[in-house]
LOLO-28984 format. One record per residue (C-alpha): chain; residue number from 1; residue in one letter; x, y, z. Coordinates in nm, 2 decimals, always signed. Last residue first. Layout:
BEGIN
A_NUM_a_X_Y_Z $
...
This chain:
BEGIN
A_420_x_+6.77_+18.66_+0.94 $
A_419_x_+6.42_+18.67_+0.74 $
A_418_x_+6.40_+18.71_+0.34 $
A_417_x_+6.41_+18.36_+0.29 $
A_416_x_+6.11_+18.29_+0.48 $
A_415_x_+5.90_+18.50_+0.21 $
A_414_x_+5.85_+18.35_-0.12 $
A_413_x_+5.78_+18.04_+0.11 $
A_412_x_+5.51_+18.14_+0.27 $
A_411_x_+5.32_+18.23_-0.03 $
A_410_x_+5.31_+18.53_-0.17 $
A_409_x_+5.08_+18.90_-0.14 $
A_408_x_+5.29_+19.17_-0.37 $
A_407_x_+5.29_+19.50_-0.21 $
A_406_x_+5.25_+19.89_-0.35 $
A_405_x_+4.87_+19.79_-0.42 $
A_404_x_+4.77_+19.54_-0.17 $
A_403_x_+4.38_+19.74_-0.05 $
A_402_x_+4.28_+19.74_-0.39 $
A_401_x_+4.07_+19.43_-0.49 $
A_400_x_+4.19_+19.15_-0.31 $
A_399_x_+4.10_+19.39_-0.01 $
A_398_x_+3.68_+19.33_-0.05 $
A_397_x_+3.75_+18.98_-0.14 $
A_396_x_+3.95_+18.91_+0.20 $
A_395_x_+3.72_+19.13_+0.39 $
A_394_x_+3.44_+18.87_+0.34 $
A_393_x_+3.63_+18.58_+0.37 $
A_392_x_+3.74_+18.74_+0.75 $
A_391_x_+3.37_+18.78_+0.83 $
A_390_x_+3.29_+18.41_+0.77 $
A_389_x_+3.61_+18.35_+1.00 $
A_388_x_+3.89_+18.08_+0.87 $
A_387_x_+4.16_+18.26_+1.08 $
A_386_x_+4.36_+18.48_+1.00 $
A_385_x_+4.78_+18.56_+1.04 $
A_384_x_+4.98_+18.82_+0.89 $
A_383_x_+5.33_+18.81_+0.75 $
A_382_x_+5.53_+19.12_+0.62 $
A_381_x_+5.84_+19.20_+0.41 $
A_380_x_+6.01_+19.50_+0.28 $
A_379_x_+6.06_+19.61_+0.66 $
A_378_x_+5.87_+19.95_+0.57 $
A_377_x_+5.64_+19.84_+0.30 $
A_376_x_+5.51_+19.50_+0.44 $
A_375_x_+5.41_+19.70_+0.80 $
A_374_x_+5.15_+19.94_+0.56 $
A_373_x_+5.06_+19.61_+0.42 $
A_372_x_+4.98_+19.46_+0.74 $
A_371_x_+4.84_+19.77_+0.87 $
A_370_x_+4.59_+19.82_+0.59 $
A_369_x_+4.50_+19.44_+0.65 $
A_368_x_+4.44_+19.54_+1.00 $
A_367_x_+4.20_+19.83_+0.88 $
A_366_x_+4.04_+19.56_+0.69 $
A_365_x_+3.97_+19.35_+0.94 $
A_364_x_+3.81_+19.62_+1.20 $
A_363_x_+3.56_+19.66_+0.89 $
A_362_x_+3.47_+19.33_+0.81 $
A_361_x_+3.44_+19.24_+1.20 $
A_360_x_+3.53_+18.93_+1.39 $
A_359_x_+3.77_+19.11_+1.63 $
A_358_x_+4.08_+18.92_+1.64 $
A_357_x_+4.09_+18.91_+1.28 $
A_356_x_+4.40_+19.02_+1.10 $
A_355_x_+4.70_+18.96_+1.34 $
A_354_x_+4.99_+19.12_+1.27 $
A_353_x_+5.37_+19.08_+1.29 $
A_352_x_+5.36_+18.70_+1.26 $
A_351_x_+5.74_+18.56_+1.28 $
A_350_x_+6.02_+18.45_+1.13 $
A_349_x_+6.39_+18.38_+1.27 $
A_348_x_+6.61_+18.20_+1.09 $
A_347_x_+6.84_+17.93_+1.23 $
A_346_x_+7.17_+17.85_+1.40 $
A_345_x_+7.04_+17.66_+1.61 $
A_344_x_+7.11_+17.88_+1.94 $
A_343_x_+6.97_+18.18_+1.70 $
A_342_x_+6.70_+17.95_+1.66 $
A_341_x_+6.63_+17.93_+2.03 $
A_340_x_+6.66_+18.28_+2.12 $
A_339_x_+6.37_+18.38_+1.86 $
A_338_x_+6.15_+18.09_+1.96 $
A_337_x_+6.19_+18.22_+2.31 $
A_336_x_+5.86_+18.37_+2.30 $
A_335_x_+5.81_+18.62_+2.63 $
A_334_x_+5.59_+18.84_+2.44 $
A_333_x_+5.30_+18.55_+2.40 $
A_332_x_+5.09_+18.43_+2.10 $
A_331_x_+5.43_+18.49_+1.81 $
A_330_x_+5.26_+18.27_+1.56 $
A_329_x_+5.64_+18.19_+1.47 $
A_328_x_+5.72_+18.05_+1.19 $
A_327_x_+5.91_+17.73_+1.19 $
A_326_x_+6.10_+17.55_+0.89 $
A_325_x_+6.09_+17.20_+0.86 $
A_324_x_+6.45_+17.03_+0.72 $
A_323_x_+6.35_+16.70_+0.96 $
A_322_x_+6.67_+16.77_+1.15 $
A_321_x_+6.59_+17.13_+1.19 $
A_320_x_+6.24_+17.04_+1.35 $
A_319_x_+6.36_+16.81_+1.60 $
A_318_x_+6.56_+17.11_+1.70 $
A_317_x_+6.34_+17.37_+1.69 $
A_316_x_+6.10_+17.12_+1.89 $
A_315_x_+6.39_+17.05_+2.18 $
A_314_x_+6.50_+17.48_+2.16 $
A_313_x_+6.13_+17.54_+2.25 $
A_312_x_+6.11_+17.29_+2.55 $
A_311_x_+6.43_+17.38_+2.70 $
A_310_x_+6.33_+17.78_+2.66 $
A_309_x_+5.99_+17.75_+2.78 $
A_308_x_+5.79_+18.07_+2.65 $
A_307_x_+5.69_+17.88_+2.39 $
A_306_x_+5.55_+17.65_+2.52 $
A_305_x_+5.31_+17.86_+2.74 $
A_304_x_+5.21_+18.07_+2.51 $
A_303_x_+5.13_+17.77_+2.28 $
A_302_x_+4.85_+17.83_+2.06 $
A_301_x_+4.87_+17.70_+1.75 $
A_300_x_+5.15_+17.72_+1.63 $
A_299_x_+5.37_+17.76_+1.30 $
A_298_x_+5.50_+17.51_+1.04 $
A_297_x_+5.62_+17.47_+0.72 $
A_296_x_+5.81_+17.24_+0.50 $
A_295_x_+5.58_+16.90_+0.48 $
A_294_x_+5.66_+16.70_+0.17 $
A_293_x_+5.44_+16.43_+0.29 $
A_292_x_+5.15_+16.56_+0.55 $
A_291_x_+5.10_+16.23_+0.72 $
A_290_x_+5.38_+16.07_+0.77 $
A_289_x_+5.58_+16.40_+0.80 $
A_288_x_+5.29_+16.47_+1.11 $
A_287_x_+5.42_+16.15_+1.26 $
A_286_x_+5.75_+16.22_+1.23 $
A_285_x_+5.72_+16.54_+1.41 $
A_284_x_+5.50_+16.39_+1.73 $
A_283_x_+5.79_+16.12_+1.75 $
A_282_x_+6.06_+16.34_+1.77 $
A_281_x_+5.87_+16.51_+2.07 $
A_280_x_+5.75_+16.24_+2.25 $
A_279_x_+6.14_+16.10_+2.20 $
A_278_x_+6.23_+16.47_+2.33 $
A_277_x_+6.08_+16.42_+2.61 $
A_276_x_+5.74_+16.66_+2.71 $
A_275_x_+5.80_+16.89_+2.99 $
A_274_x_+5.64_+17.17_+2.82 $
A_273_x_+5.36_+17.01_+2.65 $
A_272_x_+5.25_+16.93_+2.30 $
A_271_x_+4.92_+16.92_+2.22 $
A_270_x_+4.81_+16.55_+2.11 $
A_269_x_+4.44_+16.64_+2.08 $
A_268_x_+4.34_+16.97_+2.09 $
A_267_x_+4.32_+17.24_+2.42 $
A_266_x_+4.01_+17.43_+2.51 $
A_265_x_+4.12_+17.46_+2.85 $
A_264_x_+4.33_+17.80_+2.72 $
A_263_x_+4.49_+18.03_+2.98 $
A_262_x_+4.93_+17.99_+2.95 $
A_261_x_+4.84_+17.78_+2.61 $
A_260_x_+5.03_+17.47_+2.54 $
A_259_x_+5.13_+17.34_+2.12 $
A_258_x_+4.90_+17.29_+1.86 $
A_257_x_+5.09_+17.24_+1.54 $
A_256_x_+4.92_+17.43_+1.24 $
A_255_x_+5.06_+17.24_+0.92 $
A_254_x_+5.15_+17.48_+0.62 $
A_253_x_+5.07_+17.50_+0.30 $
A_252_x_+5.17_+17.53_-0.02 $
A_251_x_+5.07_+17.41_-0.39 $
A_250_x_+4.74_+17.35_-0.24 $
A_249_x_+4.49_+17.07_-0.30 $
A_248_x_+4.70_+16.80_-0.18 $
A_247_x_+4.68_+16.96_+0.20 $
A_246_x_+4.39_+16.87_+0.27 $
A_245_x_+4.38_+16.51_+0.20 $
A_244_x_+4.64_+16.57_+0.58 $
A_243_x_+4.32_+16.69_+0.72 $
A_242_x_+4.15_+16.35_+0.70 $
A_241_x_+4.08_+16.28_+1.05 $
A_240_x_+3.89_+16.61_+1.19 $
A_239_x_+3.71_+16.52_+1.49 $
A_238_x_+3.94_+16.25_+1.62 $
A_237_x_+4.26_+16.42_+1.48 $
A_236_x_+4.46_+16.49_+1.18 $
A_235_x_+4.69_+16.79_+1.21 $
A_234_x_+4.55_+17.13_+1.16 $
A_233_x_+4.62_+17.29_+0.82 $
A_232_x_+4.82_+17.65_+0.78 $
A_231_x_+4.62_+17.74_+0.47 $
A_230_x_+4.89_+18.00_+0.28 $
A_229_x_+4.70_+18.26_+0.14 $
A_228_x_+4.75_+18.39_-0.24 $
A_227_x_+4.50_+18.65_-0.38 $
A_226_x_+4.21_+18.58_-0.60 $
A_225_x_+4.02_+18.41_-0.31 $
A_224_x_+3.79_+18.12_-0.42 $
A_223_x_+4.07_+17.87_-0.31 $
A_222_x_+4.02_+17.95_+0.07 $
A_221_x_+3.62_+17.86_+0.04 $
A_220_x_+3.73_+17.54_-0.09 $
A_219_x_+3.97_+17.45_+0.17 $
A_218_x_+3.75_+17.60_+0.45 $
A_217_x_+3.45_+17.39_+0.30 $
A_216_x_+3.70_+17.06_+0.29 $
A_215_x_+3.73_+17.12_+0.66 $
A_214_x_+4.03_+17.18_+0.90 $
A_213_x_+4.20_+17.51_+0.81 $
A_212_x_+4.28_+17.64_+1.14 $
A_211_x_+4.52_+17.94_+1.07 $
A_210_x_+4.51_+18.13_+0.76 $
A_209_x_+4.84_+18.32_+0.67 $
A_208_x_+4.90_+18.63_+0.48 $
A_207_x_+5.25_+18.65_+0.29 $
A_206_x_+5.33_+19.03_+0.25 $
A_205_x_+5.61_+19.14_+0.02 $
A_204_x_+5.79_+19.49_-0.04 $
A_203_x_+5.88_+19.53_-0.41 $
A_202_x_+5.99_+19.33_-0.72 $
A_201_x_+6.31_+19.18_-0.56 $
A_200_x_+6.30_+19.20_-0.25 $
A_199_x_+6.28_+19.53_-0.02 $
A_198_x_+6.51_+19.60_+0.18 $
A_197_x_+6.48_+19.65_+0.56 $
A_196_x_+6.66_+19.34_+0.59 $
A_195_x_+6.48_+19.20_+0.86 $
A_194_x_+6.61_+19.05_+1.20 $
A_193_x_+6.62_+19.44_+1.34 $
A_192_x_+6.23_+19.44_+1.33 $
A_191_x_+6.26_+19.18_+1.62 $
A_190_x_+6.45_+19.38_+1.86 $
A_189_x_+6.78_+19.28_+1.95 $
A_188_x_+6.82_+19.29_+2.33 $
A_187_x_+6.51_+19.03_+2.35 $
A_186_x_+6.14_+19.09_+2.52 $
A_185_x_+6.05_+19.21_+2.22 $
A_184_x_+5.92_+19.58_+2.16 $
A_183_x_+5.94_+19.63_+1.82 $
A_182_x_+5.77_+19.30_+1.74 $
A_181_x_+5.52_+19.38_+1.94 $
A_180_x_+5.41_+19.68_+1.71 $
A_179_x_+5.17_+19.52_+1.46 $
A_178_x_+4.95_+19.31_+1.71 $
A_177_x_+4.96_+19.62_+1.94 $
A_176_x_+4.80_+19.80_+1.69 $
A_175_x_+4.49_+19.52_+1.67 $
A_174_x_+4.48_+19.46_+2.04 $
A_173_x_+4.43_+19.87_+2.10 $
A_172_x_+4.59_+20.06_+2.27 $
A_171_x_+4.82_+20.15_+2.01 $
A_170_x_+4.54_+20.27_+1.84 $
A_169_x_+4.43_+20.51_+2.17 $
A_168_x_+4.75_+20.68_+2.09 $
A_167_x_+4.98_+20.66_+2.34 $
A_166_x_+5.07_+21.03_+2.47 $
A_165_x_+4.88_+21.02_+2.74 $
A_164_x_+5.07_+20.71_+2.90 $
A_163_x_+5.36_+20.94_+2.92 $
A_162_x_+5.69_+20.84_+2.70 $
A_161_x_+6.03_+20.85_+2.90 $
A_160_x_+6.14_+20.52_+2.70 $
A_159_x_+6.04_+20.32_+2.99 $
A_158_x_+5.72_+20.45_+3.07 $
A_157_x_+5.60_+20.36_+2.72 $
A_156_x_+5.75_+20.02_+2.75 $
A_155_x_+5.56_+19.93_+3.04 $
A_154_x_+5.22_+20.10_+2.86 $
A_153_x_+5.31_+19.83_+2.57 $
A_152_x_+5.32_+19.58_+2.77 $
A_151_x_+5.00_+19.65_+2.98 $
A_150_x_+4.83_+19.68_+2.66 $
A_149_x_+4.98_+19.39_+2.52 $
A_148_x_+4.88_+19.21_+2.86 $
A_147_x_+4.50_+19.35_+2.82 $
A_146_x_+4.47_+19.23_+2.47 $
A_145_x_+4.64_+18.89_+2.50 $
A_144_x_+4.34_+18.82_+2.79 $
A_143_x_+4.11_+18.94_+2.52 $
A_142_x_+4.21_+18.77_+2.27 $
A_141_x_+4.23_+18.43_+2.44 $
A_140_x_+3.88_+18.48_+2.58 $
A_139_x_+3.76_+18.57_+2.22 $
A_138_x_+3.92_+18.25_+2.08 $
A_137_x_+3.75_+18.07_+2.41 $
A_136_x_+3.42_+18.19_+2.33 $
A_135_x_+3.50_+18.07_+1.91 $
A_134_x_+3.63_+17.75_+2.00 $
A_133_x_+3.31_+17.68_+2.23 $
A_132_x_+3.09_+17.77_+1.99 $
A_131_x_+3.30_+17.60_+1.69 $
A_130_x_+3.33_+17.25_+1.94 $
A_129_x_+2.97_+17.29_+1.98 $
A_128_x_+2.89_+17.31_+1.61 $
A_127_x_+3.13_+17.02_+1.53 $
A_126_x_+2.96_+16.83_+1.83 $
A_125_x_+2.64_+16.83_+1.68 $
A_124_x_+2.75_+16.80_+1.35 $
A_123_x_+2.89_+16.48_+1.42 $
A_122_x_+2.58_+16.36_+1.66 $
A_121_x_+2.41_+16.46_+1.35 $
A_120_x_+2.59_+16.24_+1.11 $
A_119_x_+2.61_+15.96_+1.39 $
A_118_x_+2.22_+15.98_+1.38 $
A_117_x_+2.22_+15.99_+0.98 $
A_116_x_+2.43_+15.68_+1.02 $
A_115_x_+2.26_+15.48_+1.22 $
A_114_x_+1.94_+15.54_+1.09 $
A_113_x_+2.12_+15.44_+0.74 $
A_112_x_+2.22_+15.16_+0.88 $
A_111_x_+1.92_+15.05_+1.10 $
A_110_x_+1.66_+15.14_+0.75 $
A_109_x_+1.94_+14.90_+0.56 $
A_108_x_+1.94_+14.60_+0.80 $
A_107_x_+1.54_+14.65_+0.78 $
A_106_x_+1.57_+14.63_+0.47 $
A_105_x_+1.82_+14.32_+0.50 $
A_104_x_+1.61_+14.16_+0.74 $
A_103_x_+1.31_+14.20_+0.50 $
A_102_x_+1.50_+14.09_+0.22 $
A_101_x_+1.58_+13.81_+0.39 $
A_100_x_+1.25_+13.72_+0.55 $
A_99_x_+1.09_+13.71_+0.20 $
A_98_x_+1.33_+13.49_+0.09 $
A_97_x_+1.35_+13.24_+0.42 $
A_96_x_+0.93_+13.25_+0.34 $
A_95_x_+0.95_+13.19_-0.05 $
A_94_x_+1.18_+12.85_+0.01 $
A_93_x_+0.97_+12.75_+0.30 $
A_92_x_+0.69_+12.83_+0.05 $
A_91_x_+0.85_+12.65_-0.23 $
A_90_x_+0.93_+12.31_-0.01 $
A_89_x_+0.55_+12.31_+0.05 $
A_88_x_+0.46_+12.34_-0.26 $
A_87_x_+0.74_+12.07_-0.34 $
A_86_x_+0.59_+11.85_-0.08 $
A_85_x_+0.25_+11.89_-0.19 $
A_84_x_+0.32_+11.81_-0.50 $
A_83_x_+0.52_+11.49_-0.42 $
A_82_x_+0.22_+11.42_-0.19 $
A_81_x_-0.02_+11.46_-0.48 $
A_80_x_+0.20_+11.24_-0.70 $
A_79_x_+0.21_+10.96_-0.47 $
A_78_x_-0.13_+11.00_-0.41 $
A_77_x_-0.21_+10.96_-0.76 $
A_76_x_+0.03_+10.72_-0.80 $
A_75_x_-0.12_+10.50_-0.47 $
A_74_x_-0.48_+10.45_-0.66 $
A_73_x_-0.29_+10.29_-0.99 $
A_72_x_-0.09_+10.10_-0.80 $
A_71_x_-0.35_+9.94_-0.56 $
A_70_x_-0.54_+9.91_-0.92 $
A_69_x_-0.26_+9.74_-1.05 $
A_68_x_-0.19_+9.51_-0.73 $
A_67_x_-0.53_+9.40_-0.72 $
A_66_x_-0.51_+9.32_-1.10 $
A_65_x_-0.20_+9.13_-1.04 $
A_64_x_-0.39_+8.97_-0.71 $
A_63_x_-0.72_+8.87_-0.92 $
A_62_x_-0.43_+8.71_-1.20 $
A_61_x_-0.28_+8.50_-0.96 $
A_60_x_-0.60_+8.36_-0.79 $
A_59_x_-0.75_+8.29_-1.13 $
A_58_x_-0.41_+8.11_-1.23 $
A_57_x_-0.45_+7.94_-0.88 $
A_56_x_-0.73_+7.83_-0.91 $
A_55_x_-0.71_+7.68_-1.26 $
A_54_x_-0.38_+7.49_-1.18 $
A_53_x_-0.59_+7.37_-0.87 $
A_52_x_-0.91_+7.26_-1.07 $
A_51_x_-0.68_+7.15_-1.37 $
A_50_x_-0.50_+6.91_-1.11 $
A_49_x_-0.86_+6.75_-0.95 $
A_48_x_-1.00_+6.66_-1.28 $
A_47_x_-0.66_+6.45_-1.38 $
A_46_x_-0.65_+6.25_-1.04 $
A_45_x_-1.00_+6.07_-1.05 $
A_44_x_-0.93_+5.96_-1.42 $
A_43_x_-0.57_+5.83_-1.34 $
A_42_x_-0.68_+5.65_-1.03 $
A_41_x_-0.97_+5.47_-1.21 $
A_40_x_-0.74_+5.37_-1.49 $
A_39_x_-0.48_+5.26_-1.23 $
A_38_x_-0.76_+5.05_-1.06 $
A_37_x_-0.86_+4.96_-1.37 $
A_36_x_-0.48_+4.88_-1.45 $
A_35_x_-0.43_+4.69_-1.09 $
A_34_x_-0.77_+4.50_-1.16 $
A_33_x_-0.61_+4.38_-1.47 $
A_32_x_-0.28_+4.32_-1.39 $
A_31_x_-0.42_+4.11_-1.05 $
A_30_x_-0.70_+3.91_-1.28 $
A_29_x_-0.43_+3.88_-1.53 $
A_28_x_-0.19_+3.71_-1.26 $
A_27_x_-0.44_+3.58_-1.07 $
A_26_x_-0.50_+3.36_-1.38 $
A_25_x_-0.15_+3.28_-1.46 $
A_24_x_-0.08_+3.20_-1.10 $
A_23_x_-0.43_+2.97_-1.10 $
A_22_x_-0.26_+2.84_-1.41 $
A_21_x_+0.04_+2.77_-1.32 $
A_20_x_-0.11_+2.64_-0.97 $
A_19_x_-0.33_+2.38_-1.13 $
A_18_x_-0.01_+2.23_-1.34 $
A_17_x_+0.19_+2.28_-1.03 $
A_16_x_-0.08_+2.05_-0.81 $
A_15_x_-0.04_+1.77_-1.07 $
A_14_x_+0.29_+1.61_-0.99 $
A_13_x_+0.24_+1.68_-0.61 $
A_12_x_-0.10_+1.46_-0.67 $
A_11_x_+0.09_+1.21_-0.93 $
A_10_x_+0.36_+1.20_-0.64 $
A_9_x_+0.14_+1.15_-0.38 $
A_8_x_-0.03_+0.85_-0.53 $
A_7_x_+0.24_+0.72_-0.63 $
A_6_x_+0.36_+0.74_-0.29 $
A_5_x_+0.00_+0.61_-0.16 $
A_4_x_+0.07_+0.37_-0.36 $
A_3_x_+0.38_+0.24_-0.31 $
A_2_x_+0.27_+0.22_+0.06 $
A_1_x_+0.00_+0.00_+0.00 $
């Protein structure tokens, strides 16, 4: 039985592959063909659902560009407006800093010109002081010479055996005195001996002298005249700082060098002193060559009491000779020692002999001129002194006319050379 049941089993293993071939073959196509229709049926579920999304999102897409674009075209406007706005705006800021400049500088120019008008009149202000008060003490001063020529002269008179009765009531007077001082000097020599007593060449001379020239309306007033004055010009000061531009509009001149008065309070800047060094001195002189090139005369102003101090007088005369300046002496006091002094240096000697317009009046003045000219024929030369008076103008063009005939008015310097 065995054998059979092994054939048995064999022929039943034998024939279980054939069965199984084809049940494999047969799952095998039912397998590929449920996995394709399952495939199939994957593939058509799949497709719709990918156009939906690549649809959506195209749509999607396209509502955000459009978004964007109107978001774009709504924000230009704005855009622009603010731009406007901000260049408007930019403008006026721009309008407002010019409108405040100009204003500023208007009102920069309304200060300016305020300021200088007020400074204009403060200037004249004090210019029209300063010629009150130079004027009161001018008449002071002349006064005070007055009564000590008078007293002089009256000393003199008693001297030489000659009663007070018998002088004339002209020599009394400032004005006469003026013209005969000089013959009664405080010195051995008298000063009408330090003239020649000839006349120059071409007849007796007179050189007339204008103190205090200071102002371009003095200048111009002086070059109206017909006749020829020498401007003695006042060095540059606070008041008066361009005195030297003066000075280029004459062909000569002379600079008026304020030195101490015995009784004057009015006194000018940078007076010299008695007492003063000699480098204050030297240095005062250099200065006023600085300023007034080609400077060759001087004479005072003031300075009684300067003068009348030997030390202090030969220390300027000197100073003076080393700088080739020659000095004329205003002769304001009787006890000068200008004359001793040169003599010492080894200089000339010239002084005022009359003094034209103490008394501001046209008439007074031209008897003065008369004595000036009447002096100018006897010595053969003459210098006067005036001052820049409205009166003393006046008399000026009445004399141009006739009152010089017999002397020839110069310059200063036609003159100097005729002194010893």
């Amino acid at each position: 039985m065995s054998p059979k049941i092994k054939g048995a089993g064999k022929t039943a293993s034998k024939s279980k592959p054939k069965n199984s071939s084809r049940n494999s073959s047969l799952n095998s196509s039912r397998n590929s063909s449920l996995n394709s229709s399952r495939n199939s049926s994957s593939n058509s579920k799949k497709r719709p659902f990918s156009v939906t999304r690549a649809f959506l999102a195209v749509f999607v897409l396209v509502m955000l560009a459009w978004l964007a674009a109107l978001m774009m075209i709504k924000e230009e406007p704005q855009a622009k407006k603010a731009n406007l706005a901000q260049n408007n705006n930019t403008q006026k800021i721009h309008e407002l800093l010019e409108s405040k400049k100009k204003k500023s500088s208007v009102l920069d120019e309304q200060n300016s010109s305020q300021k200088i008008s007020q400074a204009i009149n403060k200037d004249n202000k004090i210019a029209n002081i300063y010629e009150e008060i130079s004027d009161e003490k001018l008449k002071e001063f002349s006064k005070k010479l007055q009564e000590q020529k008078e007293e002089f002269i009256a000393k003199t008179a008693i001297e030489q055996n000659i009663s007070e009765q018998n002088v004339s009531k002209e020599q009394s007077t400032f004005e006469k005195t003026a013209e005969q001082a000089p013959k009664y000097s405080y010195s051995a020599n008298s000063h009408s001996k330090l003239k020649s007593h000839k006349a120059p060449n071409g007849g007796p001379k007179l050189a007339i002298i204008m103190d205090d020239i200071s102002t371009n309306a003095q200048a111009s007033e002086l070059k109206k005249l017909s006749i020829k004055v020498t401007p003695s010009i006042f060095p540059p000061e606070k008041q008066h700082p361009k005195t030297a531009e003066l000075a280029k509009e004459f062909s000569v001149y002379m600079v008026h060098l304020p030195l101490q008065a015995l009784n004057y309070t009015n006194e000018k800047a940078n007076t010299l002193r008695t007492g003063d060094s000699k480098e204050k001195i030297s240095q005062r002189i250099k200065d006023i060559k600085n300023d007034f090139k080609g400077v060759k005369y001087i004479n005072n102003h003031t300075g009684s009491g300067f003068t009348s101090d030997f030390k202090s007088t030969l220390t300027l005369l000197a100073e003076l000779k080393n700088s080739e300046i020659y000095f004329i002496d205003s002769l304001t006091t009787n006890k000068s020692t200008v004359l001793d002094a040169s003599k010492k240096l080894g200089l000339k000697y010239a002084y005022r002999d009359v003094f034209l317009d103490n008394e501001q009046n046209v008439s007074k003045i031209l008897k003065m001129i008369n004595n000036a000219v009447a002096v100018a024929k006897k010595d053969g030369v003459a210098i006067a002194i005036c001052h820049p008076y409205k009166s003393t103008f006046e008399a000026l063009k009445i004399a141009q006319k006739d009152a010089f005939k017999g002397v020839e008015v110069v310059y200063v310097d036609k003159i100097y050379e005729h002194y010893k």
